[in-house]
MARBA-3410 file (N, C-alpha, C, O; in Angstrom, 1 decimal):
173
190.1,-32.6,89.4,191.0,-31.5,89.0,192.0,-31.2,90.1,191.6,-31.0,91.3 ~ 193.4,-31.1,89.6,194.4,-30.7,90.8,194.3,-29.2,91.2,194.2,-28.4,90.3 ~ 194.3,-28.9,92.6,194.2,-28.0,93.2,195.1,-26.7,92.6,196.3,-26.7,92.7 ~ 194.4,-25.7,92.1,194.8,-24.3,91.6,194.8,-24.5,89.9,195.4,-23.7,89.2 ~ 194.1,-25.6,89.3,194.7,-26.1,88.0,193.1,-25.2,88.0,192.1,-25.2,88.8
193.3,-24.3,86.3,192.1,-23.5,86.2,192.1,-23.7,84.4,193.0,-23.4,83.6 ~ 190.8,-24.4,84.3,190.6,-24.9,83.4,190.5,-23.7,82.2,190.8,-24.0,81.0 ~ 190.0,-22.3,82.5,190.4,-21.3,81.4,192.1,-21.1,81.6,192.1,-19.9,81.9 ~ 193.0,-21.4,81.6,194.6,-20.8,81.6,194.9,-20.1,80.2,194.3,-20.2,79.2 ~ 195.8,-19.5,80.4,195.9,-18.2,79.5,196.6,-19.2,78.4,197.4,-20.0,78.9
196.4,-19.4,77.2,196.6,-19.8,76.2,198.5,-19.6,75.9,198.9,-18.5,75.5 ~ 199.4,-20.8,76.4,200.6,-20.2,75.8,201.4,-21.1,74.8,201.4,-22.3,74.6 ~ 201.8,-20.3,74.4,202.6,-21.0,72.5,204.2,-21.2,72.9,204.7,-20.2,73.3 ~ 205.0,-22.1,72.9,206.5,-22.2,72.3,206.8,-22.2,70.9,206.3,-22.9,70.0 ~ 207.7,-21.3,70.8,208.4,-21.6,69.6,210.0,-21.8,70.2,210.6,-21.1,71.0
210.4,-23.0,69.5,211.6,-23.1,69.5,212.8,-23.1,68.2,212.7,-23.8,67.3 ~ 213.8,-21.9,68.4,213.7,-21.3,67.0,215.3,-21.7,66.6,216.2,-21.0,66.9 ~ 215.4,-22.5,66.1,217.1,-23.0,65.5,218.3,-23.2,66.7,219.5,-22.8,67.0 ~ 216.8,-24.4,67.4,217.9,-25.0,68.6,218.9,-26.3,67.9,218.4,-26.9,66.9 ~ 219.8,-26.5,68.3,221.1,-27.5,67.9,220.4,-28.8,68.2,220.0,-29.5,67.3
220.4,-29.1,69.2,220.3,-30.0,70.0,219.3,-30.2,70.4,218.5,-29.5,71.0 ~ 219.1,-32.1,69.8,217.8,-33.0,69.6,217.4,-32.9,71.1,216.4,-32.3,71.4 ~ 218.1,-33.4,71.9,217.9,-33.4,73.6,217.3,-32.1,74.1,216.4,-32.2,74.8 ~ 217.6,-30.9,73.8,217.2,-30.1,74.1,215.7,-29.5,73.4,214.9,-28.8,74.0 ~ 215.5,-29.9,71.7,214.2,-30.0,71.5,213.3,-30.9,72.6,212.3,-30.4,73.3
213.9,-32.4,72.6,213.2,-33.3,73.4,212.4,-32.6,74.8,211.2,-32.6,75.2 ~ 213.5,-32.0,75.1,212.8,-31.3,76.9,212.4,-30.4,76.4,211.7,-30.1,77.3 ~ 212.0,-29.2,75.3,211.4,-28.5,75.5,209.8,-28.9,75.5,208.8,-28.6,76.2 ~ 209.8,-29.8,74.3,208.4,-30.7,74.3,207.9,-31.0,75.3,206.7,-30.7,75.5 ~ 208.8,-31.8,76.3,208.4,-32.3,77.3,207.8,-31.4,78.4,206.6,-31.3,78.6
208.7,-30.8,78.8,208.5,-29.0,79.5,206.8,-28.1,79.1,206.0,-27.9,79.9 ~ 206.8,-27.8,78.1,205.7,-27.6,77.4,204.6,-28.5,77.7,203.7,-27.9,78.4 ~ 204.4,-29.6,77.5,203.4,-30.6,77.4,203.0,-30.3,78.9,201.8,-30.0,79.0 ~ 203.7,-30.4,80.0,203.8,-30.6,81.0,202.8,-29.2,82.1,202.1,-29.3,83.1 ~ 203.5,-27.7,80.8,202.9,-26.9,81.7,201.5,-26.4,80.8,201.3,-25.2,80.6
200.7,-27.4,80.4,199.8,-27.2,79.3,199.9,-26.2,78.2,199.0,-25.6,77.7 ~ 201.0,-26.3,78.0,201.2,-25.0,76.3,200.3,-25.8,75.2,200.2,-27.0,75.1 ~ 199.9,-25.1,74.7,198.9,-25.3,73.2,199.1,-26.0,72.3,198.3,-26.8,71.7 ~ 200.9,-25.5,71.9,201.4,-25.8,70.8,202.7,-25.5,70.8,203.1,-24.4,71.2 ~ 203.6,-26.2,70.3,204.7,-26.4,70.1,205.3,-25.8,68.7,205.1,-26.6,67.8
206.1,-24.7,68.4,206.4,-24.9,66.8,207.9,-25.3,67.0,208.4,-25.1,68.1 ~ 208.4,-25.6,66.3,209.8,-26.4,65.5,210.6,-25.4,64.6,210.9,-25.7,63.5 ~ 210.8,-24.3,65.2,211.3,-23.1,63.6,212.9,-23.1,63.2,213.8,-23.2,64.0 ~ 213.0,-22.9,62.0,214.6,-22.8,61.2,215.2,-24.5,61.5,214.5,-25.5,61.3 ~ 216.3,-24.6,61.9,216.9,-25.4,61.5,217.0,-26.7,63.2,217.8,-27.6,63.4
216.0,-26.4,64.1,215.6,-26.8,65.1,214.8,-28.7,64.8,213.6,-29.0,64.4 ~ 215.6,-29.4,65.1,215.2,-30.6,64.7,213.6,-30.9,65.6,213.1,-30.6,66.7 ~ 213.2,-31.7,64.5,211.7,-32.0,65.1,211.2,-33.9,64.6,211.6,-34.6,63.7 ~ 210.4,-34.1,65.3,210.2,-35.7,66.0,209.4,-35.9,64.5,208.5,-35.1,64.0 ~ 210.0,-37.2,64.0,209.3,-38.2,62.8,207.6,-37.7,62.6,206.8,-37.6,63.5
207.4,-37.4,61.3,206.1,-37.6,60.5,206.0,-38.1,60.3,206.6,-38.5,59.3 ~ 205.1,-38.7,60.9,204.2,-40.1,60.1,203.8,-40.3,58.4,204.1,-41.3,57.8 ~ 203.3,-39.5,58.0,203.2,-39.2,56.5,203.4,-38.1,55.7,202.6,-37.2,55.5 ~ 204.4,-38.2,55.3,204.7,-36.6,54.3,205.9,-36.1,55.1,206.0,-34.9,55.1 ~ 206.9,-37.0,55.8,208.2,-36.2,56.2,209.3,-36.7,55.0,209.5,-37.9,54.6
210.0,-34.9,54.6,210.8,-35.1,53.7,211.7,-35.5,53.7,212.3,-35.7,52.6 ~ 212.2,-35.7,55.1,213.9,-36.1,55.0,214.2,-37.6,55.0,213.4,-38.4,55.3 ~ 215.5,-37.8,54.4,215.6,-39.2,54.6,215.5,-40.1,55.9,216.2,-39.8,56.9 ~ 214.4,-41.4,55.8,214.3,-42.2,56.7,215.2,-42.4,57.8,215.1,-42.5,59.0 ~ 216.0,-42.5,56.9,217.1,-43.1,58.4,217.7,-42.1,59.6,217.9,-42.4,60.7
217.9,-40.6,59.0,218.0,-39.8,59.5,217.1,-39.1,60.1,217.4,-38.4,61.0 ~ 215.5,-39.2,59.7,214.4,-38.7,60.5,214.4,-39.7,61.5,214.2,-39.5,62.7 ~ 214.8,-40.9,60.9,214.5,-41.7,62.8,215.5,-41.7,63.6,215.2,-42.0,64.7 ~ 216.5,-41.5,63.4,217.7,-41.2,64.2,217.5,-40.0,64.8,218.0,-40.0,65.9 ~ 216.7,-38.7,64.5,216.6,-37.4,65.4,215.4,-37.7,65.9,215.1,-36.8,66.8
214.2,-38.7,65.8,213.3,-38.4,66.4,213.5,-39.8,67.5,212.5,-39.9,68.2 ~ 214.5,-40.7,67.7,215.3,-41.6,68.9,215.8,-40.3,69.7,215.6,-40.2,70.9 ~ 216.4,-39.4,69.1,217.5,-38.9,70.2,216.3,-37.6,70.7,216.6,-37.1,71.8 ~ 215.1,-37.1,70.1,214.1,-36.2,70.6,213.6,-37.0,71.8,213.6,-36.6,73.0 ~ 213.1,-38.3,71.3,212.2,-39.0,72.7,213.0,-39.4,73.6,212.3,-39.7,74.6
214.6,-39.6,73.8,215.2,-39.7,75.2,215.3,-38.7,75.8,216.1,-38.9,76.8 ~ 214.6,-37.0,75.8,214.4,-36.6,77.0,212.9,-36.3,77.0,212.4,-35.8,78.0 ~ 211.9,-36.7,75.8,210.9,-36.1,75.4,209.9,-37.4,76.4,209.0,-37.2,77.2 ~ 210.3,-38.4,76.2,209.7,-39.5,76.9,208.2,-39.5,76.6,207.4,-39.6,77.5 ~ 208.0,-39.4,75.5,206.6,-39.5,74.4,205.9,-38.5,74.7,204.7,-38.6,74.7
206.4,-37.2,75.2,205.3,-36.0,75.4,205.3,-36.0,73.2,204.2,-35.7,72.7 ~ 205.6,-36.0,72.8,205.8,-36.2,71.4,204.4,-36.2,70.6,203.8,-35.9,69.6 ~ 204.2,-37.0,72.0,203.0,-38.1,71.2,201.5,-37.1,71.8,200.4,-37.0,71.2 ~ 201.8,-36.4,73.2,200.7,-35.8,73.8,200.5,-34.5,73.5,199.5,-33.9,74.0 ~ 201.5,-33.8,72.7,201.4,-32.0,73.0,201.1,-32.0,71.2,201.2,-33.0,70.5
200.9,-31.0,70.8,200.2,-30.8,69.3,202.0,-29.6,68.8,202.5,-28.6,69.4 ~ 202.4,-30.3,67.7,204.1,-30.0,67.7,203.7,-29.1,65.6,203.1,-29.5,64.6 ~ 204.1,-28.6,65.8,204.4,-28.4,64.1,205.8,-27.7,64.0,206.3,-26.9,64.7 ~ 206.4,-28.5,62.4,207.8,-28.0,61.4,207.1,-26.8,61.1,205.9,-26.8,60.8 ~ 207.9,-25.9,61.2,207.8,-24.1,60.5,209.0,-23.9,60.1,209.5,-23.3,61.0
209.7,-24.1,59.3,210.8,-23.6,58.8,211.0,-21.8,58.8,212.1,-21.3,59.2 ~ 210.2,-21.3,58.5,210.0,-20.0,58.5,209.5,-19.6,59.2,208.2,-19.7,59.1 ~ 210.0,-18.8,60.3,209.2,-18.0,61.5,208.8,-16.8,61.3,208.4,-16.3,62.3 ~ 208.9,-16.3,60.5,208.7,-14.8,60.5,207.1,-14.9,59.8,206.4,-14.0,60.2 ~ 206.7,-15.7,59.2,205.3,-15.7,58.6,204.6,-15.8,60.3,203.8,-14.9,60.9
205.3,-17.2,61.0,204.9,-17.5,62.2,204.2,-16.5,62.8,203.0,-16.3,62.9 ~ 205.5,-15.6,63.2,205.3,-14.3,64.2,203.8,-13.8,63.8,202.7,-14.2,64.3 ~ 203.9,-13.0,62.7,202.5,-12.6,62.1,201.3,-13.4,62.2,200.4,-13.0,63.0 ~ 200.9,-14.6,61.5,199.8,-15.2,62.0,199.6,-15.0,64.1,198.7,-14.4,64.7 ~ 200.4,-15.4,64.6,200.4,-15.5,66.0,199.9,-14.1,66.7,199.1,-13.9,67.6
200.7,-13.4,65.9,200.0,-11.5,66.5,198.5,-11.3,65.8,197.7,-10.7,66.5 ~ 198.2,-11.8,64.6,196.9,-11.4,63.9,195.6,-12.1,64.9,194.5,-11.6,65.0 ~ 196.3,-13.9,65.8,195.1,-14.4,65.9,195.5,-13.5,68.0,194.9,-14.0,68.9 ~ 196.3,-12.7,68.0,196.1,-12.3,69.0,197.0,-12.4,70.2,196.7,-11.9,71.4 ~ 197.9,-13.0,69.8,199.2,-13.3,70.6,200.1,-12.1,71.1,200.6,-11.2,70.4
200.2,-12.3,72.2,202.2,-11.4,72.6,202.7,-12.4,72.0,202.2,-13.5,72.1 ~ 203.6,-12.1,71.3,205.1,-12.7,71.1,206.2,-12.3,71.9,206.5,-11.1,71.9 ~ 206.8,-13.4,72.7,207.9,-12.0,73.2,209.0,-13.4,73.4,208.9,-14.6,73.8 ~ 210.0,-12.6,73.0,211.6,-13.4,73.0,212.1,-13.7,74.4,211.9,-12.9,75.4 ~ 212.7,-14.6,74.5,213.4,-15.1,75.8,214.4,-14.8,75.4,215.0,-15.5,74.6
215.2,-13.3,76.1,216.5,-12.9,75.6,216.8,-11.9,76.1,215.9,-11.2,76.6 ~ 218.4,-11.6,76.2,218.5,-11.1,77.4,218.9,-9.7,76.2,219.5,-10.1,75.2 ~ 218.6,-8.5,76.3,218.7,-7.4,75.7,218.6,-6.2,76.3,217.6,-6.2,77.1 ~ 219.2,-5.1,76.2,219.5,-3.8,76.6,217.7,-3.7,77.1,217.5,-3.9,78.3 ~ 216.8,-3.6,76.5,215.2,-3.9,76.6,214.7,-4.6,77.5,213.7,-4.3,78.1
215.2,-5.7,77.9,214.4,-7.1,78.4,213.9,-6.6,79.9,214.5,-6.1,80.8 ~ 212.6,-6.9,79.9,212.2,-7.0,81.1,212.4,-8.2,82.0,212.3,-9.4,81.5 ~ 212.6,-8.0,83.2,213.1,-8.9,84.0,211.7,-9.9,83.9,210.6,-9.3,83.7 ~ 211.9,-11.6,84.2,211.1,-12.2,83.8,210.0,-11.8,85.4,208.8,-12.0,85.1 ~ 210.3,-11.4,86.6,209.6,-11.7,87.4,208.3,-9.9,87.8,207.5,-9.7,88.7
208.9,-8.9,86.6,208.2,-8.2,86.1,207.4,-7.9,85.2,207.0,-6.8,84.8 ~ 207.1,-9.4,84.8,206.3,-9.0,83.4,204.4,-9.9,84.0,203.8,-10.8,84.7 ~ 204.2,-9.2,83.3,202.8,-9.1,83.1,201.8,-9.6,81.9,201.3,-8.8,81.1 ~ 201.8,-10.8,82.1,201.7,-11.6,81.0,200.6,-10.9,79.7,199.8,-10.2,80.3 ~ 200.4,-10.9,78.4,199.0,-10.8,77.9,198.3,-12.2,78.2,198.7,-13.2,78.8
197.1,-12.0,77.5,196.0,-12.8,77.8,196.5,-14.0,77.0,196.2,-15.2,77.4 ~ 197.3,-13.8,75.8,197.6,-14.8,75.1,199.0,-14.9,74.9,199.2,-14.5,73.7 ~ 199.6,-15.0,75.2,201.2,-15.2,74.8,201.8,-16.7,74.7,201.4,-17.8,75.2 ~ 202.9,-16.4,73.4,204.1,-16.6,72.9,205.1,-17.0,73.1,205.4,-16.5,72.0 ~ 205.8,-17.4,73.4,207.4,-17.3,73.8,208.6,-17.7,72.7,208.7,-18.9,72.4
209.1,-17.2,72.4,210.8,-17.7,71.8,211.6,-17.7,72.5,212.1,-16.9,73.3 ~ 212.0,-19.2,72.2,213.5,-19.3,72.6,214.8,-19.6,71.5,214.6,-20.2,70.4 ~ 215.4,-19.5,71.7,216.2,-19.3,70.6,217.6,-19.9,70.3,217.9,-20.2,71.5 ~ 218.8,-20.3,69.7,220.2,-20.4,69.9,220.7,-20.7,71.1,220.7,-19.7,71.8 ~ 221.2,-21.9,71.6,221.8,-22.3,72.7,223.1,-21.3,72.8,223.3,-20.9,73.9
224.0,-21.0,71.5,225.0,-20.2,72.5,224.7,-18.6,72.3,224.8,-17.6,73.1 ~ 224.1,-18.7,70.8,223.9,-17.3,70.5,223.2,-16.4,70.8,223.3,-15.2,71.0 ~ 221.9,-17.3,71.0,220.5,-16.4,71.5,219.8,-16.3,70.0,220.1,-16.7,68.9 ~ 218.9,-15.8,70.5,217.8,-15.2,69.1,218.5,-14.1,68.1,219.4,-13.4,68.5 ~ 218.1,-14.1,66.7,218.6,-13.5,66.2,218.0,-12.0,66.0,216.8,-11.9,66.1
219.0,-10.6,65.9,218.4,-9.7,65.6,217.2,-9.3,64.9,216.5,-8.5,65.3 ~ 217.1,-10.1,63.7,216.2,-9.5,63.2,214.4,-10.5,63.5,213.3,-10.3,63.0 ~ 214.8,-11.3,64.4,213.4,-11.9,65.0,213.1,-11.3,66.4,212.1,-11.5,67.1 ~ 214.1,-10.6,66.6,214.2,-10.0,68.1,213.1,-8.8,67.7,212.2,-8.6,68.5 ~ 213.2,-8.1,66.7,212.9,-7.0,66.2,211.4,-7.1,65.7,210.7,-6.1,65.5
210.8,-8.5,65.5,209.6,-8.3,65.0,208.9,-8.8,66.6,207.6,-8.9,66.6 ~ 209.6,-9.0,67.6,208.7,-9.2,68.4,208.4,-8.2,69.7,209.1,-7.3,69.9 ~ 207.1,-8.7,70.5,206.7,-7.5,70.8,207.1,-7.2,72.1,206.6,-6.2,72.6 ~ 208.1,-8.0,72.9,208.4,-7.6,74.1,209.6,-8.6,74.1,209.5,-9.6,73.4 ~ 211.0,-8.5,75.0,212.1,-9.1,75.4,211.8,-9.5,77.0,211.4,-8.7,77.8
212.1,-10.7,77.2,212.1,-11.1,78.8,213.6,-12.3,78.9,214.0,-13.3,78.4 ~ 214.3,-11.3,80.0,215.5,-12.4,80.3,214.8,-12.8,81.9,213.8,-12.3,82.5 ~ 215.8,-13.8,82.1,215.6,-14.3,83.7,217.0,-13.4,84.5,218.1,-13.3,83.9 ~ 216.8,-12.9,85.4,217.8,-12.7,86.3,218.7,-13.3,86.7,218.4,-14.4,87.1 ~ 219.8,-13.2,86.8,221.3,-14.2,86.7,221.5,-13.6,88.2,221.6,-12.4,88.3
221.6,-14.4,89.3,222.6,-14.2,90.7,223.5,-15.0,91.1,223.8,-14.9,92.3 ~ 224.1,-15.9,90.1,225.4,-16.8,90.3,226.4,-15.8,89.4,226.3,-14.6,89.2 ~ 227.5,-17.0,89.0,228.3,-15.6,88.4,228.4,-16.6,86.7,229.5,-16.7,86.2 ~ 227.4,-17.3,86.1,227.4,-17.6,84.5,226.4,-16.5,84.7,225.9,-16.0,85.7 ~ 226.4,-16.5,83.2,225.6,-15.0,82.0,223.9,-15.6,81.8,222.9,-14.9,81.7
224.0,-16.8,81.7,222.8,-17.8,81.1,222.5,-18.9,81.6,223.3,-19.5,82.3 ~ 220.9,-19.4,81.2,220.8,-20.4,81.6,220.6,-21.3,80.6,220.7,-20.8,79.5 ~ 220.3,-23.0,80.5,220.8,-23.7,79.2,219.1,-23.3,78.7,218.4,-22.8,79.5 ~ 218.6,-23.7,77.2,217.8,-22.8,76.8,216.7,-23.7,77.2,215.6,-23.1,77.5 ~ 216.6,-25.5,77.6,215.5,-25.5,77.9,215.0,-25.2,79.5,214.0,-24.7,79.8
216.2,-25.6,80.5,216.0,-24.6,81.8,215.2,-23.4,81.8,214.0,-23.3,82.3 ~ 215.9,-22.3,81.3,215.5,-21.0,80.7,214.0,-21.1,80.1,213.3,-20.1,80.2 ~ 213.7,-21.9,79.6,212.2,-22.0,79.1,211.3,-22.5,80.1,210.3,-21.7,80.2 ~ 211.2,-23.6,81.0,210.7,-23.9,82.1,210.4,-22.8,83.3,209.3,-22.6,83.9 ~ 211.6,-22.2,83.4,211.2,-21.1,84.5,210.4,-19.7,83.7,209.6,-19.0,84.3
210.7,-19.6,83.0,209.6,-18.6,81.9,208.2,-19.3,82.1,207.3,-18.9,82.9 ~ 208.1,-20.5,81.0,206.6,-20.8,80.9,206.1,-20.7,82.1,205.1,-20.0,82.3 ~ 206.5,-21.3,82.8,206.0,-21.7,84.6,205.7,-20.3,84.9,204.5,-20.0,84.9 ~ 206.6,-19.4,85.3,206.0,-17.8,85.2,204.9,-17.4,84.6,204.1,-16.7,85.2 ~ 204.7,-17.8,83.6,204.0,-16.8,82.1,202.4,-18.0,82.6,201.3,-17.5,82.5
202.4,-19.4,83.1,201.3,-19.5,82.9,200.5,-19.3,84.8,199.4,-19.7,85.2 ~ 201.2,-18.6,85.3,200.5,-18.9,86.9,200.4,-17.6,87.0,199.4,-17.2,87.6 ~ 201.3,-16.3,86.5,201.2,-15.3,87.1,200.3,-14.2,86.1,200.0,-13.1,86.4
END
């Protein structure tokens, strides 16, 4: 066992919710897999890596997004447990019923700064829209906002960056 690695860690979930870009699904997988997250979901229009049996879309085009997922995903694909959710809002709810924070990675009048937050026992995370951000009304069903602190002079960070320095937070502190 590597030194400080604590085999109860606080159970944490990504959802990645109507990201653009396959490369950027890829690293979130990867990122995830990496900082032992649970589970991976794939929500709205957020492309997600080939099913083996029972994927609806056309062949040629599922394999063409799940080529361009594993050039940054580098087969975490294959090690972290991933599910399609088209619909996140059912998500949210199961995730709070079995006991989850949910809380948005987003920068809002609300947000707590990421290096003041205080994780629950079980949390969540969204990330959301590379330019837009999360949408209002998923902002609204969840139960806490966390941005990262900006001390250069851009507004943001790119969304899987932004997710790494979150998770990494959310699973040590």
């Amino acid at each position: 066992m590597l030194p400080g690695h604590d085999r109860q860690m606080r159970p944490l979930i990504l959802i990645a919710h109507n990201i653009r870009s396959c490369h950027n699904a890829g690293s979130l997988l990867r990122t995830a897999e990496g900082l032992g997250v649970i589970k991976v979901y794939l929500t709205g229009y957020t492309p997600y890596p080939l099913i083996e049996h029972g994927d609806t879309r056309l062949p040629h085009l599922a394999q063409k997004i799940d080529r361009q997922i594993n050039k940054t995903a580098l087969g975490a694909t294959q090690l972290i447990a991933w599910e399609n959710r088209p619909d996140i809002e059912p998500l949210i709810s199961e995730l709070r019923s079995d006991g989850f924070t949910v809380a948005a990675l987003e920068q809002t009048a609300q947000s707590l700064p990421l290096p003041d937050v205080r994780p629950g026992r079980k949390m969540a995370l969204i990330v959301g829209r590379e330019v837009e951000g999360i949408e209002p009304e998923v902002l609204a069903r969840c139960d806490c906002a966390i941005q990262i602190p900006m001390y250069g002079r851009k507004e943001s960070f790119n969304v899987a960056a932004a997710a790494a320095m979150a998770l990494y937070r959310l699973r040590f502190h």
